[in-house]
C-alpha positions as CSV (number, residue, x, y, z in Angstrom):
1,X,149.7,-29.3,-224.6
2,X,146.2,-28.7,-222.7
3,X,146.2,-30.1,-219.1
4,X,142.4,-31.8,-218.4
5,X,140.1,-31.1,-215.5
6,X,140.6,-34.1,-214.3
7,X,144.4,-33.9,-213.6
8,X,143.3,-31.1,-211.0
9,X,140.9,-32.8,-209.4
10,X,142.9,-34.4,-206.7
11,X,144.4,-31.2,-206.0
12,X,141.1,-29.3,-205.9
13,X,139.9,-31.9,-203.6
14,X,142.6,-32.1,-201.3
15,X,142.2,-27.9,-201.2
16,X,138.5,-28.4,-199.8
17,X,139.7,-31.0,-197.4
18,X,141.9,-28.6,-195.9
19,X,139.4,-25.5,-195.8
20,X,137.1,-27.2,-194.0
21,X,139.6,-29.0,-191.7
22,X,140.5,-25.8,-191.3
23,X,137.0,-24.6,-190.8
24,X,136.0,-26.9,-188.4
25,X,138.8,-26.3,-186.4
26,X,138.4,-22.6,-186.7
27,X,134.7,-23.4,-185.0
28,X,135.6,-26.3,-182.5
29,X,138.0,-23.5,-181.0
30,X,135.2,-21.3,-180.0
31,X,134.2,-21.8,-176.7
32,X,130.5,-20.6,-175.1
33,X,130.6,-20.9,-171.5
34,X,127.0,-20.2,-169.7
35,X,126.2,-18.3,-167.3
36,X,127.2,-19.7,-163.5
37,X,129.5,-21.7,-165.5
38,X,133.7,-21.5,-165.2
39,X,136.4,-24.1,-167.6
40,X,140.0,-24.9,-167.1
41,X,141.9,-25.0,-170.0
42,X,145.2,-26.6,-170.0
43,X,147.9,-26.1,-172.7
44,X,150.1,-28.4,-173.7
45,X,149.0,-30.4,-170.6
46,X,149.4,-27.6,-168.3
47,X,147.0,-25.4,-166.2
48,X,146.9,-22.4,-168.8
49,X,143.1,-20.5,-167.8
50,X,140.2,-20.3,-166.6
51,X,137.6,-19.1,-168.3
52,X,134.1,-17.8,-167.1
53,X,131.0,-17.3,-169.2
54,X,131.3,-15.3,-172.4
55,X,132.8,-16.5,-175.7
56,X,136.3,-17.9,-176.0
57,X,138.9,-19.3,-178.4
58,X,141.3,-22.0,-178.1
59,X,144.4,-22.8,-179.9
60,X,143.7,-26.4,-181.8
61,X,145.1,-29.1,-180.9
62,X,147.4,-27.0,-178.0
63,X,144.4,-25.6,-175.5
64,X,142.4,-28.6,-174.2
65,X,139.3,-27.8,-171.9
66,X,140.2,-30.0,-168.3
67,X,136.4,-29.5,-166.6
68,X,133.7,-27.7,-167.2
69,X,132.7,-26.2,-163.6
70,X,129.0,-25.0,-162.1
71,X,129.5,-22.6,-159.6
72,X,125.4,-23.2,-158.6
73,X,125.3,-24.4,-154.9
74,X,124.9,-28.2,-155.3
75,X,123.6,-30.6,-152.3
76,X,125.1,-34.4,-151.7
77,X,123.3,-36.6,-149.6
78,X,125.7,-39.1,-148.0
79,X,124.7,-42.4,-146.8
80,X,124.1,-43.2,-143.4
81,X,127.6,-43.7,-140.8
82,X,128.2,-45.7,-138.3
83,X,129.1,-43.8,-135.3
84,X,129.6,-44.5,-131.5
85,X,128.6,-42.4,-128.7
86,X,130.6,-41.6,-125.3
87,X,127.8,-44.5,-123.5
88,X,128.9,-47.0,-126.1
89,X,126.2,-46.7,-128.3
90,X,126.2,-47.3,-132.0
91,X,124.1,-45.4,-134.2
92,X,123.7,-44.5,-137.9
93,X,123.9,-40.8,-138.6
94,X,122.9,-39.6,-142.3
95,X,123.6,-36.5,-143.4
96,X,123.3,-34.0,-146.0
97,X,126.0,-31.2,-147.3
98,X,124.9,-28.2,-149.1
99,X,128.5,-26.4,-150.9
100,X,129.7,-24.4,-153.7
101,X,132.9,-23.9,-155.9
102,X,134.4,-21.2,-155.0
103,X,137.6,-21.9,-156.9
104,X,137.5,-23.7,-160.5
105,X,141.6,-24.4,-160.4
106,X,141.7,-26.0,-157.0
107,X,138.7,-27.6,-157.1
108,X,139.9,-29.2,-160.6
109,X,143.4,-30.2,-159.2
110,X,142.8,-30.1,-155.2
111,X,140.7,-33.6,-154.9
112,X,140.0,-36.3,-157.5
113,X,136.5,-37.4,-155.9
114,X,135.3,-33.9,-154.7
115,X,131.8,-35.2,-153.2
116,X,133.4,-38.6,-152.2
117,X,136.2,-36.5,-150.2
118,X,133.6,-34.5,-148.2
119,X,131.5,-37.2,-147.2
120,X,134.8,-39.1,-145.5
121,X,135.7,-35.7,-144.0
122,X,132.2,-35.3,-143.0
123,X,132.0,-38.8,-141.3
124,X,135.8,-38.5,-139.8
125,X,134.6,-35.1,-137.9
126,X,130.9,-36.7,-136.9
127,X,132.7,-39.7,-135.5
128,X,135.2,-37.3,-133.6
129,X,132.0,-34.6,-132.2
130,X,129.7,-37.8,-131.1
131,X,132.2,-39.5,-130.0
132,X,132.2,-37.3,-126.8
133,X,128.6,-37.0,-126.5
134,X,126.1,-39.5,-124.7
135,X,123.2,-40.9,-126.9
136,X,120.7,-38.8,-124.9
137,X,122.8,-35.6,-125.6
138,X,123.3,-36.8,-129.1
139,X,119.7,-37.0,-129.8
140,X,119.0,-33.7,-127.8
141,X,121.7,-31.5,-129.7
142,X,121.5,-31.1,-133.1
143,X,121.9,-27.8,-133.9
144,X,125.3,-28.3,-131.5
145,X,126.5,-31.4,-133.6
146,X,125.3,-29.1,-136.9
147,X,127.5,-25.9,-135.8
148,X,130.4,-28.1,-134.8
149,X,130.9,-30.3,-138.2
150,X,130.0,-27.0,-140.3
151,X,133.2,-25.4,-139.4
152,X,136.3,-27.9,-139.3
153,X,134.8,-29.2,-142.7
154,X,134.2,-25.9,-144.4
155,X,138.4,-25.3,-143.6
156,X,139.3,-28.4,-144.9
157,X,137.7,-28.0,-148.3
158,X,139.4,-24.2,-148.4
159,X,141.9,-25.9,-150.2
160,X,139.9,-27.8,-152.7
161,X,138.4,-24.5,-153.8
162,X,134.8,-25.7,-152.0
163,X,132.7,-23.4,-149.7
164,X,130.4,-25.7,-147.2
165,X,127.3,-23.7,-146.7
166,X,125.7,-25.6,-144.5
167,X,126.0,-29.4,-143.1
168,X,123.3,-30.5,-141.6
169,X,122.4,-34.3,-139.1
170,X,119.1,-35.5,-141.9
171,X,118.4,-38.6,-139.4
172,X,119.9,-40.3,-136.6
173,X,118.8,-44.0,-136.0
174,X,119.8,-46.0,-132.7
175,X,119.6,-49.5,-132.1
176,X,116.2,-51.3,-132.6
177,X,116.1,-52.5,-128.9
178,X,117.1,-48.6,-128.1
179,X,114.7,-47.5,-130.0
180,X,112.1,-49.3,-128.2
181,X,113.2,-48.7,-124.7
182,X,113.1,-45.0,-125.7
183,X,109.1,-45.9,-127.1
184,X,108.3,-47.5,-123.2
185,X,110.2,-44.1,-121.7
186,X,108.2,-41.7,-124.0
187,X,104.5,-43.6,-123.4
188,X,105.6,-43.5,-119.8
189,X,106.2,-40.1,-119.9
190,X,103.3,-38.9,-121.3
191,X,101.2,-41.3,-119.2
192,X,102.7,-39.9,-116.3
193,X,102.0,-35.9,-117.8
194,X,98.3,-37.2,-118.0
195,X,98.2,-38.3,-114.5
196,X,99.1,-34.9,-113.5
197,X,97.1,-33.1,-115.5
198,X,94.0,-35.1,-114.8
199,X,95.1,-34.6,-110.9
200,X,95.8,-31.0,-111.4
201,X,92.0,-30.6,-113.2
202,X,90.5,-32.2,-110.5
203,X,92.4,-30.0,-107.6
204,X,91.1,-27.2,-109.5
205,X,87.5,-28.6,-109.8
206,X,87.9,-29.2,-105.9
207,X,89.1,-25.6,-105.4
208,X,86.0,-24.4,-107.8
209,X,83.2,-26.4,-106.2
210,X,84.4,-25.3,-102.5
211,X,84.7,-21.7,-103.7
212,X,81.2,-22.2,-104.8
213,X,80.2,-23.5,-101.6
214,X,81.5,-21.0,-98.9
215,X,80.2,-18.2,-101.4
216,X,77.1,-19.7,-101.1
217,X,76.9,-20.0,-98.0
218,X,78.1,-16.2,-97.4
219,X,75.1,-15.3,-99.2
220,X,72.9,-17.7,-97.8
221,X,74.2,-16.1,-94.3
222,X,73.8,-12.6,-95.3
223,X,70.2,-13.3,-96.5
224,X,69.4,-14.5,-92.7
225,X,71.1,-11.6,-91.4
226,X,69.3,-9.6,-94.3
227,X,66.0,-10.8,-93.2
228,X,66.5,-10.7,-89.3
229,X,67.7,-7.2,-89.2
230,X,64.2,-6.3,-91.3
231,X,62.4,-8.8,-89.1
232,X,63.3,-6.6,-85.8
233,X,63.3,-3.4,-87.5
234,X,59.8,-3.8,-88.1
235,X,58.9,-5.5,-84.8
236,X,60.5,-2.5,-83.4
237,X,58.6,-0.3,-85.3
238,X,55.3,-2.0,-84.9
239,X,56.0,-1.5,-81.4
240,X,56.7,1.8,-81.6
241,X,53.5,2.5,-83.8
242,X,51.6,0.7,-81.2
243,X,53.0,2.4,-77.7
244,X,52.8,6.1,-80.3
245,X,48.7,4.7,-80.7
246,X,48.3,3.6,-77.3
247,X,50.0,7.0,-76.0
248,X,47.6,9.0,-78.3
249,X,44.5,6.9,-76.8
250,X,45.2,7.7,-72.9
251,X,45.7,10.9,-74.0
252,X,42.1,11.4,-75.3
253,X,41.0,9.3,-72.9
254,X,42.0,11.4,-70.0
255,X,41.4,14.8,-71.8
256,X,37.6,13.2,-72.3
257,X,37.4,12.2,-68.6
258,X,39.1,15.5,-67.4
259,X,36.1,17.3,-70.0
260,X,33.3,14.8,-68.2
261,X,34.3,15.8,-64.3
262,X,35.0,18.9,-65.0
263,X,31.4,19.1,-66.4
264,X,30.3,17.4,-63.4
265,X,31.8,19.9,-60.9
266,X,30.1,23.0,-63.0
267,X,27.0,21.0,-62.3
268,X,27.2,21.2,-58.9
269,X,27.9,17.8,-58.1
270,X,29.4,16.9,-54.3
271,X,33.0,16.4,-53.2
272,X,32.6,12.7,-53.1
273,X,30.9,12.1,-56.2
274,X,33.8,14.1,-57.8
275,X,36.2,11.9,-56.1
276,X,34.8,8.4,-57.2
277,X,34.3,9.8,-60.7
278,X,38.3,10.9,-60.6
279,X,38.8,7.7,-59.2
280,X,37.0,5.7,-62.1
281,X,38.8,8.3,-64.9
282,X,42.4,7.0,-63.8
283,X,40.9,3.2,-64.0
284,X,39.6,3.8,-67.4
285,X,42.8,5.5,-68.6
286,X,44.9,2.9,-67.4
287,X,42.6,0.4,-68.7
288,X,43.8,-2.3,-66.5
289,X,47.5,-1.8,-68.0
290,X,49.6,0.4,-65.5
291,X,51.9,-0.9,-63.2
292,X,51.5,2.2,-60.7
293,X,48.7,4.8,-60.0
294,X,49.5,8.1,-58.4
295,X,46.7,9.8,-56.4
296,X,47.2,13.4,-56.0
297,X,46.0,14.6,-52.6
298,X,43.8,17.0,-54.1
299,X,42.2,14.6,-56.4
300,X,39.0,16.8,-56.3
301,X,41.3,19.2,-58.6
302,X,41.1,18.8,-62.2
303,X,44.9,19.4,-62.1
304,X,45.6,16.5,-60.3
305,X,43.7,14.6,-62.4
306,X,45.5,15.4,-65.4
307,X,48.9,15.0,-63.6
308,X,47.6,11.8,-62.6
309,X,46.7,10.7,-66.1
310,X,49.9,12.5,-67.1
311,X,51.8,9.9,-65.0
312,X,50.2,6.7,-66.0
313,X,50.8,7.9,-70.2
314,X,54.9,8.6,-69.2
315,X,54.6,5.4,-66.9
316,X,53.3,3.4,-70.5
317,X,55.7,5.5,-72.6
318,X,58.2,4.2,-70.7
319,X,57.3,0.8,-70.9
């Protein structure tokens, strides 16, 4: 007895089912995690691996992949807190938190709502840093507010597997009515800065233009001093060219008159004409200018003329 095809047909068919069950279970187990990229498997329901990029095979229906991980920094941008400062104050504070995972178990089984957890940390530590600051120093001290929430956060999350890398103040917003008594302070302020400045440039204008002035007037007082000190230093030597001219003249003056009654004696002439003549020779030479005339005894001398008309040049010399 022959047995048909067809009686093996089921069977054949239930073979191919079970290869490629078989086959796709084969390739569902393989597991390519990319790069920057860890998984948790669990097996059985229990933390079993984790596994970091690279190929990887599961057992079916025993390993079960629990999260798939990115170990990039990531950045969550919480929504603005109310917070109170020391003066009574309330304000909203936004922030912004910039972490990473550091560790794929803990951050799996640490904290259900990882991003949700750090933002109620974060606002539990703001409220607790602000809370002993004064709005003034609140809005003065950011990098202070950002260096104190950093740390007690960053230890906190050590045990959800989550490195903080920096937590940062994005905005703080007071009260509308703060905000505009804070407006009429600053316009105030910079009002009052104009004032000063417009004072200060005119001091210094002031200081500038009288500057100007007294050096003006040194100059203008050392030109007159200039011009009188050149004024009598040629008055006084004008006067000196004139006495050194008017010396010169008596002095050819009296050597002519000496010449003419010397002349006069050669030619014979009397005693008394030789007197008058002298007499006439010192009137000439002093030339109605000499304050004293010295007549020698023996006049008729042509000595004593010339010491006469020696005495009235020294006599003008002197003058």
């Amino acid at each position: 007895m022959f047995l048909s095809i067809d009686s093996f047909l089921p069977l054949i068919i239930a073979l191919v089912v079970i290869v490629l069950v078989i086959i796709v279970c084969i390739v569902s187990s393989i597991k390519l995690v990319r790069q920057s990229e860890e998984i948790v498997v669990e097996r059985l329901g229990k933390y079993n691996n984790t596994y970091s990029s690279g190929v990887h095979f599961l057992i079916p229906f025993i390993d079960r992949i629990t999260a798939r991980i990115s170990l990039k920094e990531q950045v969550a941008d919480f929504e603005p807190q109310s917070v109170i400062t020391k003066d009574n104050v309330s304000i909203l504070v936004d922030t912004v938190a910039f972490f990473r995972v550091t560790d794929s178990k803990k951050f799996a089984y640490g904290v259900s709502r990882p991003v949700e957890a750090i933002n109620k940390l974060t606002t539990t530590t703001l409220r607790q840093i602000i809370g002993n600051l004064t709005l003034d120093e609140t809005l003065t001290s950011r990098d202070y507010i950002n260096s104190r929430i950093q740390e007690p956060v960053d230890q906190a999350t050590d045990a959800w597997g989550i490195k903080i890398v920096r937590l940062e103040l994005k905005n703080i917003d007071p009260p509308q009515d703060i905000k505009t008594a804070m407006e009429k302070q600053m316009k105030a302020e910079r009002e009052k800065r104009q004032a000063i400045l417009l004072a200060e440039g005119e001091k210094q204008a002031m200081i500038t233009r009288a500057e100007g002035e007294k050096l003006s007037n040194i100059n203008k007082a050392e030109g007159l001093k200039q011009a009188r000190i050149l004024a009598a230093e040629a008055d006084k030597q004008a006067t000196i060219l004139a006495a050194e001219a008017e010396a010169a003249r008596i002095e050819k003056a009296a050597e002519a008159e000496a010449e003419a009654i010397k002349a006069i004696k050669e030619a014979g002439a009397d005693d008394r004409v030789i007197q008058l003549r002298s007499l006439d020779a010192l009137k000439n030479v002093a030339n109605g200018q000499a304050t004293k005339i010295i007549v020698p005894s023996d006049l008729q001398n042509l000595t004593g003329i010339i010491s006469a008309v020696e005495s009235i040049k020294d006599d003008k010399k002197t003058k």
